[in-house]
C-alpha positions in Angstrom: -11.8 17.6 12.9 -11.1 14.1 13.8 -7.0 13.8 14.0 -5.5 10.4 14.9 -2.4 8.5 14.0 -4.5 5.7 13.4 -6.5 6.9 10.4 -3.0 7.4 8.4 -2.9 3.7 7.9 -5.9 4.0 6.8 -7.0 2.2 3.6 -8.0 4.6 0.3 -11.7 4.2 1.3 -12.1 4.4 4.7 -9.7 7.5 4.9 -12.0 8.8 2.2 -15.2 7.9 4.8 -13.2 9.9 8.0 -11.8 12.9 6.0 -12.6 16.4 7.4 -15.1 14.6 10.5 -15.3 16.4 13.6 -16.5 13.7 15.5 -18.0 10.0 15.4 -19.9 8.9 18.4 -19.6 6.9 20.2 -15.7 6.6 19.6 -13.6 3.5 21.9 -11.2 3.1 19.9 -9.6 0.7 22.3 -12.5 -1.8 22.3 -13.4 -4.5 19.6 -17.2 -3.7 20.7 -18.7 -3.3 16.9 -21.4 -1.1 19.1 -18.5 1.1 20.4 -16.1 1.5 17.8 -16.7 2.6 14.6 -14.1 1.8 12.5 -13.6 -2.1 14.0 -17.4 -2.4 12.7 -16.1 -1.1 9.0 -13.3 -3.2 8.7 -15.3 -6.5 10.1 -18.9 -6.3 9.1 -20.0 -9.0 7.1 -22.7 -6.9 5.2 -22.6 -3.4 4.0 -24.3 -1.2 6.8 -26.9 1.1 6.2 -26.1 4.9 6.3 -28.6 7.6 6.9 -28.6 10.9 5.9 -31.9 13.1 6.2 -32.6 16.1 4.4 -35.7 18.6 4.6 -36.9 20.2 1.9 -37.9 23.8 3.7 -36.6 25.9 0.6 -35.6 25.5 -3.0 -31.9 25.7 -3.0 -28.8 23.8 -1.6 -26.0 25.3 -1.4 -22.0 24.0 -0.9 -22.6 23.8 3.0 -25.6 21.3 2.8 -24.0 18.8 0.1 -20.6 18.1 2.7 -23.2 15.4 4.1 -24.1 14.6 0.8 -20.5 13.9 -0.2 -20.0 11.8 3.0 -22.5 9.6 2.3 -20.9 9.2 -1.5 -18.0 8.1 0.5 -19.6 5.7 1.8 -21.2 4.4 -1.2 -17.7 4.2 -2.4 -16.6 2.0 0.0 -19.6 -0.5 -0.8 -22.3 0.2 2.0 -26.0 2.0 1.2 -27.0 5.2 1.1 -30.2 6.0 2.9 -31.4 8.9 2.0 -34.4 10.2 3.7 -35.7 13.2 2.4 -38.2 14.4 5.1 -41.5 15.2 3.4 -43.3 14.8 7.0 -40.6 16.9 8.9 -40.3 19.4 6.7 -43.9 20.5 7.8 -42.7 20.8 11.2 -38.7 22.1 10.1 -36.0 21.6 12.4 -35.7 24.0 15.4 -32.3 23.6 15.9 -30.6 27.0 16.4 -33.5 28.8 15.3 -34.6 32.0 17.4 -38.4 31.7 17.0 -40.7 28.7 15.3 -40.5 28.0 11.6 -43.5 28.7 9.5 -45.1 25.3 8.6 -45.1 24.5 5.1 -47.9 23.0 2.9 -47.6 19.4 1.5 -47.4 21.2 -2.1 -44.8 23.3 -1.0 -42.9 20.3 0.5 -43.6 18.1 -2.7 -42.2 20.8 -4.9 -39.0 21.5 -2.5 -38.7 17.7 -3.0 -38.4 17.5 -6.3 -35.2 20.2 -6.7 -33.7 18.7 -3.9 -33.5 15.5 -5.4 -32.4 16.8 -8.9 -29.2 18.8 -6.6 -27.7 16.2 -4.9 -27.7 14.0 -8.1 -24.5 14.6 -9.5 -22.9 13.9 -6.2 -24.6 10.4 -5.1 -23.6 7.1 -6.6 -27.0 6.5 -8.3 -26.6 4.0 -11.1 -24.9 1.3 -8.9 -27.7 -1.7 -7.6 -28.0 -1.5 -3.7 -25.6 1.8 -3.6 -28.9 4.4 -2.7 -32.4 4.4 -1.5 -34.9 7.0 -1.4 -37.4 7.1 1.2 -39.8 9.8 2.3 -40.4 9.4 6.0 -43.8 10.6 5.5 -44.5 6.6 4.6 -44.5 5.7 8.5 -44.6 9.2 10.1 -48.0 9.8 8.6 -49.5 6.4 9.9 -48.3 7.1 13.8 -51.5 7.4 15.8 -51.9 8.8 18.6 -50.9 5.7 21.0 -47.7 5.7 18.7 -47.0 9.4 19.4 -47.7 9.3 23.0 -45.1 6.2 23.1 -42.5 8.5 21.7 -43.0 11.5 24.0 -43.0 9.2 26.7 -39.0 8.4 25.6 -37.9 12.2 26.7 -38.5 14.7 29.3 -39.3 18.0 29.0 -35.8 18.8 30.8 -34.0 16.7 28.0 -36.1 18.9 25.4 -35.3 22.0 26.9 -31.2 20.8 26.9 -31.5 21.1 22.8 -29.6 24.1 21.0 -32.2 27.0 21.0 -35.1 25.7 23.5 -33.5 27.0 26.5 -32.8 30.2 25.0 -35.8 31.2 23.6 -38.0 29.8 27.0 -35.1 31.9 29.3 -36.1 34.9 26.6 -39.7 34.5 26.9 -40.0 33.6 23.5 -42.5 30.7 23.1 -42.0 27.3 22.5 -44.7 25.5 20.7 -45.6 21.7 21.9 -45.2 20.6 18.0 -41.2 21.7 18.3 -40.7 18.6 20.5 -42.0 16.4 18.2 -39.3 17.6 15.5 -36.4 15.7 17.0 -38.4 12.3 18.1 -39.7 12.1 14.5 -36.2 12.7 13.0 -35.0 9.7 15.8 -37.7 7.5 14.5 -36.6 7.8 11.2 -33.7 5.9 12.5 -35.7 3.1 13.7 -38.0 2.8 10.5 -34.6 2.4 8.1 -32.9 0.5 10.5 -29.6 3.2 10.3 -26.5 1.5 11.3 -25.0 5.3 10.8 -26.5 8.6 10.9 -24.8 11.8 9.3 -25.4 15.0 10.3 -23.8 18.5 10.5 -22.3 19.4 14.3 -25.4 21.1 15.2 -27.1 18.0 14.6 -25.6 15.8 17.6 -28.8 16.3 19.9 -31.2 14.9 17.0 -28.9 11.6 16.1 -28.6 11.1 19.6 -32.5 10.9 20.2 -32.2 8.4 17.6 -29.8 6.6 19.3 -32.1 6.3 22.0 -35.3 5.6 20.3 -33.2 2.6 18.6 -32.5 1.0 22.1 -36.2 1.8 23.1 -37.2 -0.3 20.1 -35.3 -3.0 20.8 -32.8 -2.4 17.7 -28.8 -1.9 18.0 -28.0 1.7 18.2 -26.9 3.6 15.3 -23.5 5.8 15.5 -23.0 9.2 14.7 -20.7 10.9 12.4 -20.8 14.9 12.3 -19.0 16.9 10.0 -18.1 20.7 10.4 -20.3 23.4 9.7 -18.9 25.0 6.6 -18.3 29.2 7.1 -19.5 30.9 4.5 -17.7 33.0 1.3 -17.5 36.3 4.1 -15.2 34.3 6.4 -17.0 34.5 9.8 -20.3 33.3 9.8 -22.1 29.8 8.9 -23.2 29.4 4.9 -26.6 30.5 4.6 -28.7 31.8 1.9 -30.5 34.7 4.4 -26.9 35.7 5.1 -25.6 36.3 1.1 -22.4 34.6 2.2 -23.3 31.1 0.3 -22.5 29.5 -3.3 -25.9 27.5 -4.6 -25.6 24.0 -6.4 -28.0 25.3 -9.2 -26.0 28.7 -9.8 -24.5 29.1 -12.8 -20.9 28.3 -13.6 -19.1 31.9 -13.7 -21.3 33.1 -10.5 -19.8 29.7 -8.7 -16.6 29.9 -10.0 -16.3 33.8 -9.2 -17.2 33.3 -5.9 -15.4 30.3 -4.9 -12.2 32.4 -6.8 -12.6 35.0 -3.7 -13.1 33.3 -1.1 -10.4 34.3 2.1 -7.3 32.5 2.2 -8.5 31.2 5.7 -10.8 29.3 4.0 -9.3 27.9 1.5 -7.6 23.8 3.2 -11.2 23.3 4.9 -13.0 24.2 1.3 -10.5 21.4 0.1 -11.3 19.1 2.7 -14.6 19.3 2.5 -15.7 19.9 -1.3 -13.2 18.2 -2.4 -10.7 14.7 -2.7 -8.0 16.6 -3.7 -4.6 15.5 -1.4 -4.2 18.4 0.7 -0.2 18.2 0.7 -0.3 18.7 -3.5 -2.0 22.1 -3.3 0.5 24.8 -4.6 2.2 27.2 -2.6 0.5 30.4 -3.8 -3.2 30.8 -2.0 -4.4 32.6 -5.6 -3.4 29.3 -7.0 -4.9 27.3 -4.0 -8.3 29.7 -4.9 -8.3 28.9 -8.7 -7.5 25.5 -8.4 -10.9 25.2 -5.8 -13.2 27.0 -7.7 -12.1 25.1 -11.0 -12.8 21.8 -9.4 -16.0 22.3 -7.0 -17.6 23.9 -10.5 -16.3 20.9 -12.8 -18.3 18.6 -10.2 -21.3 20.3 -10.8 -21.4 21.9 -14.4 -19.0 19.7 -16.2 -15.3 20.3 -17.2 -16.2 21.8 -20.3 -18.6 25.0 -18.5 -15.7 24.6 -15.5 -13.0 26.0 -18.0 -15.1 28.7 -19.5 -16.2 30.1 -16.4 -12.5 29.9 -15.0 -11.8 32.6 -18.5 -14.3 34.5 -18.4 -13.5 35.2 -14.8 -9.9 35.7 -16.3 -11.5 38.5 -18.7 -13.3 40.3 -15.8 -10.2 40.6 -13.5 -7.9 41.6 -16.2 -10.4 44.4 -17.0 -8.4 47.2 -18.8 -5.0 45.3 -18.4 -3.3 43.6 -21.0 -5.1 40.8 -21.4 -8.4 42.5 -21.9 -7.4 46.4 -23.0 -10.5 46.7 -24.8 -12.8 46.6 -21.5 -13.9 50.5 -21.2 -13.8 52.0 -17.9 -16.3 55.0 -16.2 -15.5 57.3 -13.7 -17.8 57.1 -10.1 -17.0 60.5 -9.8 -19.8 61.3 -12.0 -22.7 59.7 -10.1 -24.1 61.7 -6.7 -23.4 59.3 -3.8 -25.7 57.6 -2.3 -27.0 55.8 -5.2 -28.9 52.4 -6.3 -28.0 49.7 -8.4 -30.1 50.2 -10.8 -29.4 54.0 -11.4 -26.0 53.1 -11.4 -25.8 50.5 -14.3 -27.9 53.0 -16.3 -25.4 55.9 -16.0 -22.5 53.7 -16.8 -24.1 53.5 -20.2 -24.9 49.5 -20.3 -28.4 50.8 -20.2 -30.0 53.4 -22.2 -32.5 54.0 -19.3 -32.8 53.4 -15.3 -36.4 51.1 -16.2 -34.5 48.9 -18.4 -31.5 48.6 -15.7 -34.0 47.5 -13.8 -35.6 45.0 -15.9 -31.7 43.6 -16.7 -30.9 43.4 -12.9 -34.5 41.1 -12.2 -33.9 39.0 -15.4 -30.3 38.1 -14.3 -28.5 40.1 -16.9 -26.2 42.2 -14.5 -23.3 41.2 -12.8 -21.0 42.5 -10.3 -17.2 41.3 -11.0 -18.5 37.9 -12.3 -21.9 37.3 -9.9 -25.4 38.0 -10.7 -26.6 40.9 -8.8 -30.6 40.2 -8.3 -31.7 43.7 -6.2 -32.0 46.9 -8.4 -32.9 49.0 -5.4 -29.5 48.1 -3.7 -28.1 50.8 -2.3 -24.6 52.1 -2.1 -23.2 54.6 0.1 -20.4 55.4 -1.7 -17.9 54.3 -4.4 -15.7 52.4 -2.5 -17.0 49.4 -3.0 -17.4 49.3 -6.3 -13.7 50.9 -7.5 -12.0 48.5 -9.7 -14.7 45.9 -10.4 -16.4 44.7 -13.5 -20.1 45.8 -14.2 -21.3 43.0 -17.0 -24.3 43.2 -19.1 -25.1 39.6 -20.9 -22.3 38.1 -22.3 -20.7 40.7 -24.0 -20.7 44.2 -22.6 -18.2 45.2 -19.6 -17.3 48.6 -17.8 -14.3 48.8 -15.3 -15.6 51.2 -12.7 -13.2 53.4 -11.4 -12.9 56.5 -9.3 
């Protein structure tokens, strides 16, 4: 992350702007050059610059790692320049390549249209969207879909297949054998061109995005406009520790989940998690945090669940979550407890929550676990067929039917 004695003089909304960066590019800081140096052009523009953020909707959900962009470009807004926001109807079809191990599956325009729509209802509560001149919306299929083919062969002309084969992933998978389909290259040019269509005076992007903003760069020169700058922020590990967020991964906490399944799992996340989850989710000073990390963990999850369920849900997530760990202590002696030693390791979910009593039978477990009704110490367990190999991980915790019906499971 970007560290500099310079950005502690920083004024409220510019050090709001570089909080938690990794890197800005290109970065002079010695030069006046407004093309060189980002933070000369932010103190001395004479018109708010434009700032670009693209997003493709390949799936349904967002989760925390995808809205630390989002929350940049709030800062931003904050500090009275526009949001761009491209949501990337006509890329989306294609989906980015970057870091991927084999080519995506192309999506159809009603699959895209739909993705759209609950991308644009997640990112909501975070954008400034009420404010005149704060945000546009643009769907980059409005000059991506009227390229033809002079156009396109314009842009391929820009980059060599050497320069292509330099991006994250390419060079792996041709070394590997694995192919590499003609329509891949087009991903980063189109995303590039986005930057000349808008006119971006700053792009966003996660790390692994540098090769993409940097095409755009280029394609900016190559169309005769001043080149935008890039500002990457870190790629946020996920709720295990160790790896990148990502839904295929389990490690991640959705915008649209519910409060107690946020709040539980931002309550557990590892302590050597905790100052970037501050840093990035939230504009809470760092050097106010208390001392205790199970303080530092309640204080998180309270606050990145106020911002998107309200204070009100916030606070009665944060006790119900109180209830669950308490189980059959003294805040909660009521909370019945059963015995693993009764159940015939390995066993499944859904056999489990039936023996446990919160079931009468093993069908209707199931049909609890698919409808959402279950939880495991405070998140919604989805799979009834999940299997466990023995009790250990499941000694101690909470086992929650609806609202209102709780085992401790113990050994």
């Amino acid at each position: 992350m970007v560290l500099s004695p310079v950005l502690a003089s920083l004024s409220p909304s510019l050090a709001w702007i570089y909080r938690g960066i990794s890197e800005v590019f290109p970065d002079q800081p010695q030069v006046q050059d407004p093309e060189q140096n980002l933070l000369h052009r932010l103190e001395h523009s004479d018109r708010p610059l434009r700032v670009k953020l693209g997003i493709d909707p390949t799936g349904a959900e967002i989760h925390l790692g995808h809205s630390i962009p989002v929350r940049k470009l709030r800062a931003f807004q904050d500090a009275g320049h526009t949001a761009v926001l491209i949501i990337g109807d006509f890329t989306a079809r294609i989906g980015d390549p970057t870091g991927k191990s084999e080519v995506r599956r192309q999506l159809t325009m009603a699959e895209v249209q739909a993705n759209a729509q609950t991308y644009l209802d997640q990112v909501r509560p975070i954008l400034d969207v009420d404010t005149p001149g704060r945000l546009e919306i643009r769907y980059n299929s409005e000059w991506l879909s009227s390229l033809d083919l002079g156009n396109i062969i314009e842009l391929l002309g820009t980059m060599t297949v050497g320069q292509m084969l330099a991006k994250e992933g390419f060079a792996d998978r041709y070394d590997k054998g694995n192919p590499v389909f003609l329509h891949e290259f087009l991903y980063p040019l189109m995303q590039g061109y986005d930057s000349v269509a808008v006119q971006a005076d700053v792009e966003l992007g996660g790390t692994d995005q540098k090769f993409n903003i940097a095409v755009g760069r280029d394609l900016q020169r190559h169309f005769g406009h001043p080149p935008q700058f890039g500002m990457l922020m870190p790629l946020l590990l996920g709720t295990d520790g160790s790896q990148k967020m990502s839904k295929s991964l389990g490690n991640y906490v959705g915008l649209r989940e519910d409060p107690l399944t946020m709040y539980s799992k931002l309550e557990k996340i590892p302590d050597s998690l905790i100052h970037d989850y501050f840093e990035l989710l939230t504009s809470t000073d760092l050097a106010t945090l208390p001392l205790n990390p199970r303080e530092q963990q309640k204080q998180l999850a309270l606050q990145v669940t106020t911002q998107f369920h309200g204070p009100v849900a916030a606070q009665q997530a944060q006790q119900a979550a109180l209830t669950l760990v308490q189980g059959a202590g003294e805040g909660a002696a009521g909370v019945p407890e059963f015995s693993l030693g009764a159940i015939s390791f390995p066993a499944r979910l859904f056999y489990i929550v039936a023996a446990t009593g919160l079931c009468p039978t093993s069908s209707e477990a199931r049909r609890q676990i698919q409808g959402g009704g279950v939880r495991l110490e405070g998140e919604k367990v989805s799979d009834p067929n999940q299997l466990f190999e023995s009790p250990d991980p499941l000694v101690g915790k909470v086992l929650q039917l609806g609202r209102k019906k709780f085992i401790r499971l113990v050994t």
